[in-house]
PANULO-755961 format. One record per atom (N, C-alpha, C, O): atom name; x, y, z. Coordinates in steps of 0.001 Angstrom, whole numbers. Example, Ala and Ser with C-alpha at 12.3 -4.5 7.8 and 13.67 -1.06 7.14 Angstrom:
<rs>
<atome: N	x: 13190	y: -5690	z: 7800>
<atome: CA	x: 12300	y: -4500	z: 7800>
<atome: C	x: 13200	y: -3300	z: 7800>
<atome: O	x: 14236	y: -3319	z: 8465>
<atome: N	x: 12850	y: -2250	z: 7080>
<atome: CA	x: 13670	y: -1060	z: 7140>
<atome: C	x: 12900	y: 30	z: 7870>
<atome: O	x: 13409	y: 1138	z: 8039>
</rs>
This chain:
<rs>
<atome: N	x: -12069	y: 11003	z: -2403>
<atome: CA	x: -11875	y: 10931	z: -961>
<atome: C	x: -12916	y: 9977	z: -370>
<atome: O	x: -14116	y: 10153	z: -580>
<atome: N	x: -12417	y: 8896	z: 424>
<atome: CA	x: -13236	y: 8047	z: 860>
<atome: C	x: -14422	y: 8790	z: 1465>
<atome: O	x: -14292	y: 10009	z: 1356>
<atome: N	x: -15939	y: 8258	z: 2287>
<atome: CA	x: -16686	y: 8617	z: 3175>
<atome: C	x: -15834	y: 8015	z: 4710>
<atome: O	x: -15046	y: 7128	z: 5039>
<atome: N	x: -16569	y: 9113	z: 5300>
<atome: CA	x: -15814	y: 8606	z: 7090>
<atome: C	x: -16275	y: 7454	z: 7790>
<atome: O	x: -15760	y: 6917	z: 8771>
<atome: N	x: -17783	y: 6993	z: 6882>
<atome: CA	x: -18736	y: 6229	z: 7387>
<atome: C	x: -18358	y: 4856	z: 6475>
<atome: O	x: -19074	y: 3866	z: 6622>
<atome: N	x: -17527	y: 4824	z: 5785>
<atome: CA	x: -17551	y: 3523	z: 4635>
<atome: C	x: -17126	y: 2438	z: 4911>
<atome: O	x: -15982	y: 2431	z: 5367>
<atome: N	x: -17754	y: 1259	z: 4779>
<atome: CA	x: -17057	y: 212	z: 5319>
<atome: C	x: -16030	y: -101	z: 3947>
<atome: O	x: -16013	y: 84	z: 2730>
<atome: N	x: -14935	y: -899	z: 5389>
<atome: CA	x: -13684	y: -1464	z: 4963>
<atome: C	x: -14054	y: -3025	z: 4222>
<atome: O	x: -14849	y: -3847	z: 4677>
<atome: N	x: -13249	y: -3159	z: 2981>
<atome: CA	x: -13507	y: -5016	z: 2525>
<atome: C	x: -12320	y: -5464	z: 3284>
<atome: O	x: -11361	y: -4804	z: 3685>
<atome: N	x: -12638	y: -6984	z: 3420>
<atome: CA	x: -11785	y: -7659	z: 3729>
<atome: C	x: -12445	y: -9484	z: 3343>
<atome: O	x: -13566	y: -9919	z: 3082>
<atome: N	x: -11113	y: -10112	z: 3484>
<atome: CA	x: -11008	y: -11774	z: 3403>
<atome: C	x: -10865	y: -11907	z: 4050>
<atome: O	x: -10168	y: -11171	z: 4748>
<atome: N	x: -11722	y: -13647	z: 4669>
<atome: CA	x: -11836	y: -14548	z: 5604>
<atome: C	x: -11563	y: -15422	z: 5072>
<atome: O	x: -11545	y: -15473	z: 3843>
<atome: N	x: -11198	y: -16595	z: 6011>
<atome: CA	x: -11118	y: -18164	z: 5642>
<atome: C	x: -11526	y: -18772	z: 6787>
<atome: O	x: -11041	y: -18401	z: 7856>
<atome: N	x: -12317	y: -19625	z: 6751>
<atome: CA	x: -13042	y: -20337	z: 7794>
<atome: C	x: -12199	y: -21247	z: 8242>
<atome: O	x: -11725	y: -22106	z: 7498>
<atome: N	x: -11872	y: -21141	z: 9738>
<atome: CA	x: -10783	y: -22562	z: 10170>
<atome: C	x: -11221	y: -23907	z: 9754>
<atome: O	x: -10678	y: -24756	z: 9048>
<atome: N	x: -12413	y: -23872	z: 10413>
<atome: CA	x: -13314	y: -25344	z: 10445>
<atome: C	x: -14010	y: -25460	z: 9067>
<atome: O	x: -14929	y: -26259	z: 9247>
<atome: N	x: -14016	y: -25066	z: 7831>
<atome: CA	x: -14101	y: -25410	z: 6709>
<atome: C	x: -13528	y: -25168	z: 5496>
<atome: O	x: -13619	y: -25759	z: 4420>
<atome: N	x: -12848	y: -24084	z: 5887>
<atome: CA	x: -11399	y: -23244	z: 4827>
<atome: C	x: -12389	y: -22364	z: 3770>
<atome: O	x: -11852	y: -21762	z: 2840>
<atome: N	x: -13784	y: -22319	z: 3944>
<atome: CA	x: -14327	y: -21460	z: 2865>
<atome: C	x: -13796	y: -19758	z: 3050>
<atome: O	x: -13577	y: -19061	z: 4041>
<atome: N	x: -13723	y: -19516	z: 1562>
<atome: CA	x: -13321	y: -18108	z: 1767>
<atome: C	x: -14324	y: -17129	z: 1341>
<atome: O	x: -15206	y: -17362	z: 514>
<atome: N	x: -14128	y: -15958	z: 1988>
<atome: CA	x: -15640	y: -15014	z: 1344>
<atome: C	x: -15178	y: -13352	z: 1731>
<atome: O	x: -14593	y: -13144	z: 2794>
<atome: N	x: -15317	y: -12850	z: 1314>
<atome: CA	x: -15181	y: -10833	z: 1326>
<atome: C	x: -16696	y: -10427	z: 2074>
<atome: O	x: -17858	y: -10820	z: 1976>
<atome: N	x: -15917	y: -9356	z: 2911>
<atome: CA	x: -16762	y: -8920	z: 3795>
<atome: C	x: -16693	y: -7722	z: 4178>
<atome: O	x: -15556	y: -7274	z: 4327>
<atome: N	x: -17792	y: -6877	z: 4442>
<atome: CA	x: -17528	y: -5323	z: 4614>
<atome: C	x: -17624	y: -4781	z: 5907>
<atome: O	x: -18697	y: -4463	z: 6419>
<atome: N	x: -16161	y: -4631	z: 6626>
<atome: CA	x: -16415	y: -4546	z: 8442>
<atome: C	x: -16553	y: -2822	z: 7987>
<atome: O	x: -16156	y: -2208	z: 6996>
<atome: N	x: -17501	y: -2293	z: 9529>
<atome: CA	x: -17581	y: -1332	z: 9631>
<atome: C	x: -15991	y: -440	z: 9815>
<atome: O	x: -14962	y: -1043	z: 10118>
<atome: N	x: -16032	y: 984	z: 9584>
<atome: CA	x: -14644	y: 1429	z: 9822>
<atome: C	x: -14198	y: 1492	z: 11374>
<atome: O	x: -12993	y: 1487	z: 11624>
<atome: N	x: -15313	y: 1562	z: 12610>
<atome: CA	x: -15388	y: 2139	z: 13591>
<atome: C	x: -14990	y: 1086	z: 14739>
<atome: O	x: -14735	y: 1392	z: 15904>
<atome: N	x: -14981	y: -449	z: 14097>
<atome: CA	x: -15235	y: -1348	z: 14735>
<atome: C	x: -13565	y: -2200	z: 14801>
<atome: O	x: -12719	y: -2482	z: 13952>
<atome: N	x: -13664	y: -2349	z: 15974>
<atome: CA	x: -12094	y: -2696	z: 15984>
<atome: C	x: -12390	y: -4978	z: 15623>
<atome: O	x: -11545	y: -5745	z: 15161>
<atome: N	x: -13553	y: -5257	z: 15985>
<atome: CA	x: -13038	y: -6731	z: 15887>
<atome: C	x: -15498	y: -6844	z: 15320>
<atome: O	x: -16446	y: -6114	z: 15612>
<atome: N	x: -15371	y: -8090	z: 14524>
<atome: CA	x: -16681	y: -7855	z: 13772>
<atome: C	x: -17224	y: -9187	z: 14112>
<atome: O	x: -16426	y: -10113	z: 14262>
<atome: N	x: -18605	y: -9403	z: 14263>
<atome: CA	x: -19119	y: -11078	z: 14436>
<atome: C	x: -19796	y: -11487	z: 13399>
<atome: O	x: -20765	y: -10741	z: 13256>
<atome: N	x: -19766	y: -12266	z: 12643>
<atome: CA	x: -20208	y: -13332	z: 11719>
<atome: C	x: -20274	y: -14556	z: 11666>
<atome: O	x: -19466	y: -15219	z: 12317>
<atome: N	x: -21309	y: -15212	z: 10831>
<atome: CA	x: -21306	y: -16390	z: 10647>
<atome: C	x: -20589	y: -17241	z: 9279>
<atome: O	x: -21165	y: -17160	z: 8194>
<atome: N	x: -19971	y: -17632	z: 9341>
<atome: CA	x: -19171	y: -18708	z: 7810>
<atome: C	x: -20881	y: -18510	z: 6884>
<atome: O	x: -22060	y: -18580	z: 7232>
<atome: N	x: -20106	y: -18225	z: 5514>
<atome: CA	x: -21295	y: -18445	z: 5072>
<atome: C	x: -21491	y: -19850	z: 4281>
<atome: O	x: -22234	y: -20205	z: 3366>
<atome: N	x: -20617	y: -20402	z: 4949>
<atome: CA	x: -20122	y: -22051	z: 3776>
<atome: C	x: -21298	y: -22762	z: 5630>
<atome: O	x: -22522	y: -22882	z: 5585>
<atome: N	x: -20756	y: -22963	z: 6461>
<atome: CA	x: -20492	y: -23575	z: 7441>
<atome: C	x: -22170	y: -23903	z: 8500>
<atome: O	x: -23048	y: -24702	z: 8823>
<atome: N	x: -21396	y: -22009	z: 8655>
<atome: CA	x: -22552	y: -21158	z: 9903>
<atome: C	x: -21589	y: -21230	z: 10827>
<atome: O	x: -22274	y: -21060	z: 11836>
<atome: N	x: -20563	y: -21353	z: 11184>
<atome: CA	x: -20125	y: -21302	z: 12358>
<atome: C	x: -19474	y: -19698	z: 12730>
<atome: O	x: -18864	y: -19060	z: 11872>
<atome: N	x: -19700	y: -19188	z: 14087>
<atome: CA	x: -20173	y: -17734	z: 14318>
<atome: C	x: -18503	y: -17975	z: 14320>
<atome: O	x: -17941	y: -18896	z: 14913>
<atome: N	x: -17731	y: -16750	z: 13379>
<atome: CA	x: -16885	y: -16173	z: 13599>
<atome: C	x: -16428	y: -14960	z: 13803>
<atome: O	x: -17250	y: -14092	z: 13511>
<atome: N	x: -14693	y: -14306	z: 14482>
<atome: CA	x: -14840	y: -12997	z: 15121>
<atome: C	x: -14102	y: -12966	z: 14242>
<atome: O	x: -13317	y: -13864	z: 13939>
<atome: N	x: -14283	y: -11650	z: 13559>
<atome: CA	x: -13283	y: -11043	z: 12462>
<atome: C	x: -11954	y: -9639	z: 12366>
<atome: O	x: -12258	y: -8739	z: 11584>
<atome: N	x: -11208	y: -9551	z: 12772>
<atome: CA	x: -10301	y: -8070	z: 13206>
<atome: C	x: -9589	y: -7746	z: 11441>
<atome: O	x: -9441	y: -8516	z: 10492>
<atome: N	x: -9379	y: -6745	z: 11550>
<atome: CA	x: -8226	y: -6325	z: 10402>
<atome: C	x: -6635	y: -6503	z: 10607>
<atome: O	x: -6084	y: -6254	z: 11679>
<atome: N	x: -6196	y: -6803	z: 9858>
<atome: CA	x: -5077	y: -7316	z: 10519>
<atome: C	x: -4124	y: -5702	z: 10533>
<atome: O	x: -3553	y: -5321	z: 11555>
<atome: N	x: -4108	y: -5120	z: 9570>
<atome: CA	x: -3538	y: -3347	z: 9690>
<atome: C	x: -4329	y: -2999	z: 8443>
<atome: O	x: -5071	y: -3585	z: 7656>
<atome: N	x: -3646	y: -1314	z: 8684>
<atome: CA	x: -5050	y: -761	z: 7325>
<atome: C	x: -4717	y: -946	z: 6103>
<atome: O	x: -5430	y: -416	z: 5251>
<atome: N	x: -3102	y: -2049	z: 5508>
<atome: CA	x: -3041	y: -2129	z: 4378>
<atome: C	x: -3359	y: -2883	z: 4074>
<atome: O	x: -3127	y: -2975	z: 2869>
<atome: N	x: -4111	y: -4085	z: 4639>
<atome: CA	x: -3965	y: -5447	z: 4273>
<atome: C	x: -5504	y: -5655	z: 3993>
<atome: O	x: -6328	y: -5149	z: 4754>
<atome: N	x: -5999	y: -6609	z: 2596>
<atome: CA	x: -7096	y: -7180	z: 2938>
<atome: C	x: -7123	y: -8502	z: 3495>
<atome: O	x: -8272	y: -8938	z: 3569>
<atome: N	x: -6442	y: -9100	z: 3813>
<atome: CA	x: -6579	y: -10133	z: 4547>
<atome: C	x: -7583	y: -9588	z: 6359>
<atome: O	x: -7484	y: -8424	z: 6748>
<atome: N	x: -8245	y: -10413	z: 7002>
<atome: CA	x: -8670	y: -10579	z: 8431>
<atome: C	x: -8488	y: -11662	z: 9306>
<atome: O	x: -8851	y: -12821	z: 9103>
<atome: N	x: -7633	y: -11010	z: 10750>
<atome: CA	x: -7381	y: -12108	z: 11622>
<atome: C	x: -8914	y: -12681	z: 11819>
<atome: O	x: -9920	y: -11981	z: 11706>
<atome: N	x: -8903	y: -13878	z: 12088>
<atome: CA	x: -10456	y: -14790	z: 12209>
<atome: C	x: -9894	y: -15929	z: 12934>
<atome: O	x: -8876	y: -16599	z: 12757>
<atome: N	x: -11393	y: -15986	z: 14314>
<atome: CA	x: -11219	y: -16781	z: 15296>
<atome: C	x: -12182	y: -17141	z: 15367>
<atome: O	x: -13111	y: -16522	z: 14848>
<atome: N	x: -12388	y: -18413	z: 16110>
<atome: CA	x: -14014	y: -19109	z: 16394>
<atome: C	x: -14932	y: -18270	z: 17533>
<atome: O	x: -14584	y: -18134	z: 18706>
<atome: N	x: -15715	y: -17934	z: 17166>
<atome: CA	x: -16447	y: -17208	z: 18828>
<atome: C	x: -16550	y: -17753	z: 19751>
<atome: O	x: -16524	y: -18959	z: 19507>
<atome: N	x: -16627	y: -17615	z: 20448>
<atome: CA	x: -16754	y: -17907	z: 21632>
<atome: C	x: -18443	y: -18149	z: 21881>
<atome: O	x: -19026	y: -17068	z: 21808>
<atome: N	x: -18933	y: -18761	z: 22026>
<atome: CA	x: -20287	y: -19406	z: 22088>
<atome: C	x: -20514	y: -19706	z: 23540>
<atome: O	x: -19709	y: -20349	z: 24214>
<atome: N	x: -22131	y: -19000	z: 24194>
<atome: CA	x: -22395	y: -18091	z: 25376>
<atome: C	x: -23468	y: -19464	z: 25496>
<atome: O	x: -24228	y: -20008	z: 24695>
<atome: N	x: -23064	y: -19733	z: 27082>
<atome: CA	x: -24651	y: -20819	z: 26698>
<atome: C	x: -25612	y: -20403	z: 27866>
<atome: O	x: -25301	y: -20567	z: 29046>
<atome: N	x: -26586	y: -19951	z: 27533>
<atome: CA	x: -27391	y: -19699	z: 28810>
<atome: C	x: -27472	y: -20248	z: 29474>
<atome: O	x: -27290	y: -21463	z: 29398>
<atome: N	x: -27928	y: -19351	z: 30908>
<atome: CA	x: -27389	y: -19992	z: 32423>
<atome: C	x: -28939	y: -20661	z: 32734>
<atome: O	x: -30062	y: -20188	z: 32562>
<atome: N	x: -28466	y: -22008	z: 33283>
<atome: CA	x: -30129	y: -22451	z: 33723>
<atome: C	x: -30577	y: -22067	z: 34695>
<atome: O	x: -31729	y: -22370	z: 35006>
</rs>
């Protein structure tokens, strides 16, 4: 029986460099932030449903402080 606390694996593919890499989102968390680990570029990560290891992945949205 799984733990309630266990993170979920999943696959990414980086838009802006196509690198692929496995990653362990929390269970609790509906969408996850990371960086490419090929790249660095901050990406948002969702599950796409609970059978799939594949993850929807989008570019973040990048905050620029206010002067």
């Amino acid at each position: 029986m799984p733990e309630l606390n266990a993170g979920r694996p999943g696959m990414y593919r980086c838009p802006v460099c196509s690198y692929r890499d496995l990653v362990e989102l929390e269970q609790s968390a509906e969408r996850h932030s990371i960086e490419c680990g090929n790249c660095g570029t901050p990406l948002d990560l969702a599950p796409r449903d609970v059978h799939s290891l594949q993850l929807s992945v989008q570019i973040a949205e990048i905050r620029l402080p206010s002067p």
